[in-house]
Structures are given as C-alpha cells and as structure tokens.
N, C-alpha and C positions, 0 to 999 in steps of 0.2 A: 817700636820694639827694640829700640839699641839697648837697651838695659836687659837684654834676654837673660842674664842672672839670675832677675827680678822674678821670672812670669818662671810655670810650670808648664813642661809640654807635653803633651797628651797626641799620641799617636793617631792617625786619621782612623782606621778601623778601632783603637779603643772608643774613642768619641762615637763614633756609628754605634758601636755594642751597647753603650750607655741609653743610647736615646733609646735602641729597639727596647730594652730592659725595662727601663722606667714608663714606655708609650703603654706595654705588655701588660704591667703592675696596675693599669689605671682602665684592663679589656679592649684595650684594642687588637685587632687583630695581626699578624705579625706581617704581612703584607705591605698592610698600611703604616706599621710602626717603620716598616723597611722602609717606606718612601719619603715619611718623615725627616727619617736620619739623614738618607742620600740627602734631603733640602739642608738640614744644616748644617750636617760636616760641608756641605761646598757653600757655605755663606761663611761659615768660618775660615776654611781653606782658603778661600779667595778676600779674606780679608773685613768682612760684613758683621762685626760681633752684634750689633745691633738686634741682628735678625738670625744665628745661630744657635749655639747654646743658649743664652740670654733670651730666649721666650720658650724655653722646653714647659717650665712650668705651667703657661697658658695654653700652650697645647694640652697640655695634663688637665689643668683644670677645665675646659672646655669638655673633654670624653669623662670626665667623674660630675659632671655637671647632667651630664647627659644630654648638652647641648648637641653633640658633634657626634656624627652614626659612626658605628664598625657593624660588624657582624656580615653578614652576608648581605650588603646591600651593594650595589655599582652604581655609576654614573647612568643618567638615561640619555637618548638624543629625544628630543622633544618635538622638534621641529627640523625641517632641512630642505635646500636647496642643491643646487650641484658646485657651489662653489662655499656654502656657508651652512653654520647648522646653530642652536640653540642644543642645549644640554641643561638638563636639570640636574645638579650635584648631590640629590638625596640630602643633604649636609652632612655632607660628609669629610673628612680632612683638605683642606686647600690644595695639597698636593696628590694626593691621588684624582682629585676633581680634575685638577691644573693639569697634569699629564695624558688623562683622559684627552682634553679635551683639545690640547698641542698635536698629539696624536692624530687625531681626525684633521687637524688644520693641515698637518704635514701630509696626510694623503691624497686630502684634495687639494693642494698646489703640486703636488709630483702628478694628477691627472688635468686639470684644468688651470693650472697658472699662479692659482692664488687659493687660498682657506683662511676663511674666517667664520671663526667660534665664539662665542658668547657663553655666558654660564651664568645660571643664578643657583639658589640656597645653596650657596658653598660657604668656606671659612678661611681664616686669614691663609694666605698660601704661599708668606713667606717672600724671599728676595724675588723679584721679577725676572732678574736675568737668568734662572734656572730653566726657565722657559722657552726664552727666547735663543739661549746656547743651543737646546736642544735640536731646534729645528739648525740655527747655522753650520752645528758639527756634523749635517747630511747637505752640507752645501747649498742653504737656503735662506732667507732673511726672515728672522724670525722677531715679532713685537708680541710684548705680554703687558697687560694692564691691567690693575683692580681698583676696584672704590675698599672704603675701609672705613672705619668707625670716627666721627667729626672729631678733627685735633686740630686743621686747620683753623684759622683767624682769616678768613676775608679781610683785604685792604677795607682802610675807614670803619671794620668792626669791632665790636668787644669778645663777639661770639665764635666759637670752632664751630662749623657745621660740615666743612668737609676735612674728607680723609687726605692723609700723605700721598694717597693717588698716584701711585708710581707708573713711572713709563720706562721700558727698555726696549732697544734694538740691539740684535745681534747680524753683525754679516762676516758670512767668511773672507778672507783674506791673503789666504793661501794656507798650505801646508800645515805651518806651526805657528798661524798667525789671523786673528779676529777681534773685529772692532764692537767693543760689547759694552753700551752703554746703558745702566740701571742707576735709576736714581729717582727719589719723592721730586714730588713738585711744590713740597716745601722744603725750605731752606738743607735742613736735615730731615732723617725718620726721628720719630720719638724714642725708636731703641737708643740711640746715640744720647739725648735726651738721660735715660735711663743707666747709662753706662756713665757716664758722667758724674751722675749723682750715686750710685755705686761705688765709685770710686772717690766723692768729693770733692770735686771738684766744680769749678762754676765753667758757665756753657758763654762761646763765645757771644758774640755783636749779630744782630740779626737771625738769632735762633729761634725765640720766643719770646710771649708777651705774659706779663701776670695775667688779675682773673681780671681788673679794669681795662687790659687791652693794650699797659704801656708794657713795653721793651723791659725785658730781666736779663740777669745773667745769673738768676738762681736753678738750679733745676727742679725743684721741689717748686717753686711756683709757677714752672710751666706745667709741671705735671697735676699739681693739685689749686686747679680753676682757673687756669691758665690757657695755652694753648700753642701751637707752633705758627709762624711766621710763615707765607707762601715764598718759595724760590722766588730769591731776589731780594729778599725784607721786608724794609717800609716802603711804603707808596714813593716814597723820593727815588728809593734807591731802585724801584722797578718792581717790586714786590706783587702789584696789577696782573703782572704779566704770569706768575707761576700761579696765581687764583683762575686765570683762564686758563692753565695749562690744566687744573685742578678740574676745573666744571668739563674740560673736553675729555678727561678720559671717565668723570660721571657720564658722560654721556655715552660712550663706546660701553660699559659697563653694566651699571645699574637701570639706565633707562631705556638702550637697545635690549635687554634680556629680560627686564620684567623684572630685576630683583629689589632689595630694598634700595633706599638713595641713599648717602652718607648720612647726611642728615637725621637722619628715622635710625639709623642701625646701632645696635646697643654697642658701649662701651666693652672693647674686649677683656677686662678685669669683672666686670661689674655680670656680675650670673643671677642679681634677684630678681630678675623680671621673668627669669625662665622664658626667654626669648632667643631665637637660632637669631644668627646672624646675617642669614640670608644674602652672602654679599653676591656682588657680582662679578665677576672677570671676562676679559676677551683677549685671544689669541688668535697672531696672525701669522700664518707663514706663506712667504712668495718664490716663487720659481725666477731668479733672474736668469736663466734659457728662457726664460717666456720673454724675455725684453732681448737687447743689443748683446750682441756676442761680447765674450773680455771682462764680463762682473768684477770676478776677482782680480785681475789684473789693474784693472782702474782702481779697484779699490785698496787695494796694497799701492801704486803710487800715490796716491792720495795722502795714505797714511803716512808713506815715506817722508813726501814733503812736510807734512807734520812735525814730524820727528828729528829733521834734521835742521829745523829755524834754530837760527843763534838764541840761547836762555837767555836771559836779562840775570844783571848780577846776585850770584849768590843761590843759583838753582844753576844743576850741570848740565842739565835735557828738558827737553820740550815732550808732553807724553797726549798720547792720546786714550781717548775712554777702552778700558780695559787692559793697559800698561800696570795701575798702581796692583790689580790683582794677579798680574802674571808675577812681579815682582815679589806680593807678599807669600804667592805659593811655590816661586822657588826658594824663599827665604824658610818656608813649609819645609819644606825639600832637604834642606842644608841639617837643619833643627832634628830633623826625625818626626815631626807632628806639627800640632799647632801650638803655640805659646801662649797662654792663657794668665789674664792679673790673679793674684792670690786672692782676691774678694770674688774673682769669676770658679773658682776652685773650692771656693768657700759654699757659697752657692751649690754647686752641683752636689756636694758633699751629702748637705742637708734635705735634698731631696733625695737623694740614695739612703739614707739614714728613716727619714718619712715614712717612704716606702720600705726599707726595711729590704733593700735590694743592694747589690755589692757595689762601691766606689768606683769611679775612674783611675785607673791606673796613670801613674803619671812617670817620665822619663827620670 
C-alpha cells in the first residue's frame, strides 16, 4: 500500500454500514447482516482483502439464492458433553453459526479447561482468525477451523477435492500483545487468487496448477479448471505436507460433526444445484490456568526472542504471526480507514448500484 495515492479509503464504520445495507437488500436480518460486517471490516482492517469486501457479493448471492437462512432461525446444540458439543447451524451465515458456537467453546473452558465445538449445515465463515481472537482477547487460546468447497489439488493429482482448510491459533500475549496465526493450508486462499486477477495481474511460483495439474501463473486458469497448490507447492518443495495439514482439519470438521466432506460440497459460486453447503467447522478454546502458571509470560518472551533475531539483508525485522496485521491496522489508523484498489471500489460500486442502495462513501 506505499502508493496510498492510488487506493480510496473508506472509513471502518462506513464499510460496516455498507455490508449491513447490501446483506438488508438481499432479507437478511439485521443481526446477522451485523455479524457479517464485524467479519469483514476486521479481515480488511487486518489486512485480509481476500476474505473482506471481496466476497460481499457471495454472501449476497447465497441468501437470494435461498441457500443461506435468516429469519428467525438460531444455532441448535445437537449434542453435548461437559467439555464439548456439536451444534447444528440451521445454515445459516458462517459467522453467526461461527460465534455461536466459539461462545459455548469459551464457556466451557472458563468451567472445565478446555471447549471443543464442532458445527455442521453452516456456510463459508469467512477469515479463521475472527475466531480464534475472540476467545484470546478473554485470555484464552483460541483454534478455529473449516472444510470448504474442493480447490485444493492433492500432491501427484490433477484434481481439487479439498478445500483451503484453514487453521488459526490465537494466544494472548500480554496487554497490547497476541500471537495470532490464520492461514489456508494451501499455498494461498483463492481470494488472493481472485484479487489478482482483479487487478491483472499474474500470481506467483507455487500458487496453482491449471485444469491438467501443471503449475500456472495465470489466474484465470487457476480459477477456471484449475485449482490451488497445498502449502508448500509441489511435492518437491514440501507441498505433501499442507495436503495432510488439509485432510487433518477435514477431519476435526466435516467428519467429527457429521457435515458434508470437501469433496461432495458445492462450489461456492455455483447455486444450480440448489444444494446448502453444509460445511463444517470446529472451535476450540483452552484455559492455560488449567496448565503451568506464567502462559502469557513465556509467551511474550518467546515472541520477544523472535522479534529481536538479526533480519537477513534487505528486510529491517524479524516478525511473528500477527505482526504484518497489527502493522496494516495501524497503517488503518494513520489513513482514517482502510485503502482500497480502484477496481475494489469499482466493485462495491456496482453492487450498490444493483441493489439500487447508497455507495460507500470514500475519504
């Protein structure tokens, strides 16, 4: 964002007002359109364009679809233990499902140690680490994970059958300070993918493969019969290793809660099969008082030593997970909003226009 000249910036509550607007325009209920917005003003604020503004529309078209509930429906608990529960999400939006169901996680590790949640007929629920923040910023280690629609390419495959599969942990760290890592278990998300080719540009070394399976640096042939690369690449570079990362959180996911597998779950663009989505998610939150006295403290020197390794030339600091987001939101800070490409403004434009509901105000 050094060219901030370039980019428009849109204030955090105007961006919130937008989503609730447009979620409104398409019946959702204003609740849920609220919960929406909180998910993607803080994926933008924190730097995530992939998974902010940049999928408003699929949320949109998911509730005009009539794939995706509002109305007076909740989350159920389905099943439960003293330490763990199952939740049925009605399908209803990812982040009201997702909040539900952190919630519960966080109450049973503030009474017994630990909570772990599971969820199925839910829907995309957006960045992981909204999650996982949640429970840390009550001083607690907080993991969220979803299956999601096959984009992955298995090593030695031509095929996607699993999703980006993301994994985050959040732990506190002190005060003004947490280690919060979110990220696919392929190489990138496919928003990234998306943004790219948005903007025209070609996607680097180890992101995707066309529809035969080899390595592009097209965007448009990863997206159309293509598919993304598992963290790591190719099989040379380690690539094995993010496809097991990929099957291990299907399995905390889809196949602990009953929901659909990647595999089987429809494409989230693709609405002609009049099929929900059915994914699944699991969230964990843990009580470190349940373990060795000092959490936080070990964990800020930890961090510290991190922090202060001499950089190799030509980079000033050495950073740990959740440094490039504090960074890009004091850079928020500095701005008045967040800074947005002219094609990402272009975009939001056209769906205010669609809907025939008021623009984004921009600085």
């Amino acid at each position: 964002m050094a060219e901030a000249a370039n980019y428009s910036v849109v204030p955090l509550e105007e961006l919130r007002a937008f989503v609730v607007r447009c979620m409104e325009a398409v019946g959702t209920r204003t609740d849920h359109s609220e919960a929406l917005a909180e998910l993607l003003v803080t994926a933008d604020h924190r730097g995530h364009f992939s998974h902010g503004l940049n999928r408003l529309d699929s949320y949109m078209a998911d509730r005009e679809a009539g794939l995706c509930a509002s109305g007076d429906v909740t989350p159920v608990i389905v099943s439960e233990k003293l330490s763990v529960a199952n939740v049925d999400g009605k399908d209803l939006l990812g982040p009201v499902v997702g909040k539900f169901c952190m919630d519960i996680a966080i109450k049973k590790a503030r009474e017994t140690g630990v909570g772990w949640v599971t969820a199925r007929a839910s829907n995309h629920f957006g960045i992981a680490g909204w999650y996982s923040i949640q429970a840390a910023s009550q001083g607690l280690l907080g993991l969220a994970f979803t299956n999601s629609s096959p984009s992955m390419v298995p090593s030695r495959s031509k095929d996607g059958i699993l999703g980006t599969n993301p994994i985050s942990l959040s732990a506190p760290a002190g005060p003004d300070d947490m280690f919060v890592l979110d990220m696919a278990t392929t190489t990138v998300a496919l928003g990234k993918v998306e943004i790219s080719g948005r903007k025209g540009q070609p996607i680097p070394p180890g992101w995707g493969v066309d529809s035969s399976g080899q390595e592009t640096f097209n965007p448009e042939e990863v997206l159309h019969g293509g598919g993304l690369l598992p963290l790591g690449g190719l099989e040379l570079t380690g690539g094995y290793k993010g496809y097991g990362l990929a099957m291990m959180v299907e399995i905390f996911t889809s196949i602990l809660s009953g929901a659909t597998c990647s595999p089987n779950v429809r494409s989230w663009l693709d609405h002609s099969t009049r099929k929900n989505a059915d994914l699944g998610h699991c969230f964990v939150a843990i009580d470190p008082d349940a373990f060795a006295p000092g959490f936080v403290d070990r964990m800020s020197d930890l961090m510290g030593i991190c922090r202060s390794l001499e950089p190799i030339d030509g980079e000033t600091e050495v950073l740990v997970a959740g440094d490039p987001e504090r960074k890009h939101m004091a850079m928020c800070k500095e701005l008045g909003g967040i800074p947005y490409h002219p094609n990402q403004i272009k975009y939001a434009n056209e769906i205010a226009e669609k809907y025939r509901i008021p623009p984004m105000k921009t600085l």
